[in-house]
C-alpha positions, 0 to 999 in steps of 0.5 A: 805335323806331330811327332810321335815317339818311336816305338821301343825295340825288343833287344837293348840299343841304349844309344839309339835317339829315343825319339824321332826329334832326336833323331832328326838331330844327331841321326840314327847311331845304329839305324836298322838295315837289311840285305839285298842276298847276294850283293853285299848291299845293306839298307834302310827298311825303307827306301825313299821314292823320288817319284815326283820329285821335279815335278810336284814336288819343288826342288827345294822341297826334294832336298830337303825331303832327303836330308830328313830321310837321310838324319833319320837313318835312310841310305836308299833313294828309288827314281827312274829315268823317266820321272820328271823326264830325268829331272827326279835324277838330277835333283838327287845328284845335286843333292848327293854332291853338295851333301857329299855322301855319295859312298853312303847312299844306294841308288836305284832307278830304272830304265825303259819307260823314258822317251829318249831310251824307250824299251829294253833292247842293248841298245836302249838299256845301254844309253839309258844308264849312260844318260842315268849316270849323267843326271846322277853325277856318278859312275854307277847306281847300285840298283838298276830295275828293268821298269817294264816287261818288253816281249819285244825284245828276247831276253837273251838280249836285254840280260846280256846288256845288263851283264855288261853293265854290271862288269864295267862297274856302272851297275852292281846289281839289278832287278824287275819291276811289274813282271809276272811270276812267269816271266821272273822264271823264264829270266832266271833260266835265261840268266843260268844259260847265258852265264851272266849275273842274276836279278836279286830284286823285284819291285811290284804293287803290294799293300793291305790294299793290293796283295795280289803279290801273295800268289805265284810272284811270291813264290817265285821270289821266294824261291829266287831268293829275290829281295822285295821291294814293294811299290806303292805300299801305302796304297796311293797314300790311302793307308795313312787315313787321309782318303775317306770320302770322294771330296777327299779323293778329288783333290788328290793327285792320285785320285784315278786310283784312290777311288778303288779303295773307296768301298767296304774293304777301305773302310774296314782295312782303315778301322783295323788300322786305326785300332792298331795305331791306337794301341801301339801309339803310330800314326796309321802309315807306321802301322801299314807299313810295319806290317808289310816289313813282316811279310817273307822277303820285303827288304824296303817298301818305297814310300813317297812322301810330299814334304820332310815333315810327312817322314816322321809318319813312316820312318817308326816302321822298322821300330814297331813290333806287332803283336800276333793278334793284330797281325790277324787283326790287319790280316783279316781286315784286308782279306 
């Protein structure tokens, strides 16, 4: 895969590696970072999914991935109990073992989707973390999201497992995945009744493909103060170009959902993006990528990547400056 150039920053950083060759080498001097509000965390503009790592993705391939992403000036790796029924996990604490970097890395997963601790009640959420920490070879993640909206048990409930957590020290901070803007309202109320510590982050589906997002959830995490984390913000993989046609798509295995993509809209949305790219000198992820880190809010998409060397593509992003007529331009594209 070719290695481009990253893209040059607005104020004065003479000691950054001026490539992304460099980069892999000496690593990021002053690699970019934004906060998650109110827990003290910084990281990386984009964080690295471990979603297939253990299972299509080897797991000489997995370290390696994260050694790239790591040089290249990441500290934020997104897995959950339930990937590869917890082997995404102990493939990341191996690696942070032999690496020995463990204080330099945030860690997030989630728990309620895995076979062995399904659900949000204490008692699920409790052994799910303990087992997380087992996998991972740690004594805390500092990131731990709710991995999906259980009614079944109140709120009241799951937030004051949470909390406990959060004071024995094995989670620092935590946050939803895939919940509606309704539900984020009810659990921040029931966060202030009961006292106890508030969600700082949200993961959900948002790209030039799915911006469902811009409705009320972004309201709402504007109004939390939540910090963004989107899903899946390649669409699948469908934003870098890859995926143009059904004989494309079959042989992907995420074909379910890139034939979505397959129409008009796709089309148009993967034009403007190759007019950008052109003009910038990016690969078309960089670009997609770099638009979403424009919008309120989103502190680290979590990008999945099936070998080290597809990194090169998306770690640019946080160095691309868009101009505003080709914000308009992507904008209007995928309206």
């Amino acid at each position: 895969m070719e290695m481009r150039s990253v893209q040059p920053v607005t104020a004065p950083a003479p000691l950054v590696p001026t490539t992304l060759e460099t980069a892999a080498i000496v690593g990021r001097l002053t690699p970019p970072r934004r906060a998650i509000s109110g827990t003290g965390l910084r990281v990386f503009p984009l964080a690295v999914s471990a979603r297939w790592f253990g299972s299509t993705i080897s797991d000489t391939a997995s370290g390696e991935i994260l050694d790239a992403y790591r040089a290249l000036g990441g500290n934020i790796v997104d897995t959950a109990d339930s990937y590869a029924d917890g082997r995404s996990e102990e493939l990341i604490g191996d690696w942070m073992r032999r690496r020995g970097n463990r204080d330099e890395m945030v860690v997030a997963t989630k728990v309620g989707k895995s076979t062995a601790h399904p659900g949000l009640s204490a008692a699920a959420i409790t052994a799910a973390v303990h087992a997380s920490l087992r996998r991972l070879g740690t004594d805390r993640v500092e990131l731990l999201y709710l991995h999906l909206d259980d009614e079944s048990v109140p709120f009241e409930e799951t937030l004051l497992a949470v909390d406990e957590l959060i004071r024995s020290g094995e989670v620092r901070t935590f946050g939803m995945s895939d919940h509606t803007g309704n539900r984020l309202v009810a659990a921040r109320i029931a966060c202030a009744l009961l006292g106890v510590a508030p969600m700082t982050a949200l993961q959900n589906q948002y790209s030039l493909m799915r911006r469902e997002f811009e409705g009320d959830l972004a309201q709402v995490a504007a109004q939390q103060g939540l910090a963004v984390m989107p899903r899946f913000p390649l669409a699948d993989g469908f934003l870098t170009g890859a995926y143009r046609t059904r004989a494309d798509v079959a042989a992907s295995p995420m074909r379910d959902y890139l034939g979505a993509h397959l129409g008009r809209r796709g089309r148009r949305v993967l034009a403007a993006l190759e007019r950008v790219a052109a003009q910038q000198d990016a690969p078309l992820a960089a670009i997609a990528l770099a638009w979403l880190l424009t919008k309120p809010g989103v502190v680290a998409p979590v990008v999945a990547v099936g070998s080290a060397d597809q990194l090169f593509d998306v770690m640019t992003a946080p160095d691309i400056r868009l101009t505003r007529h080709q914000l308009a331009e992507l904008e209007r594209a995928s309206a």
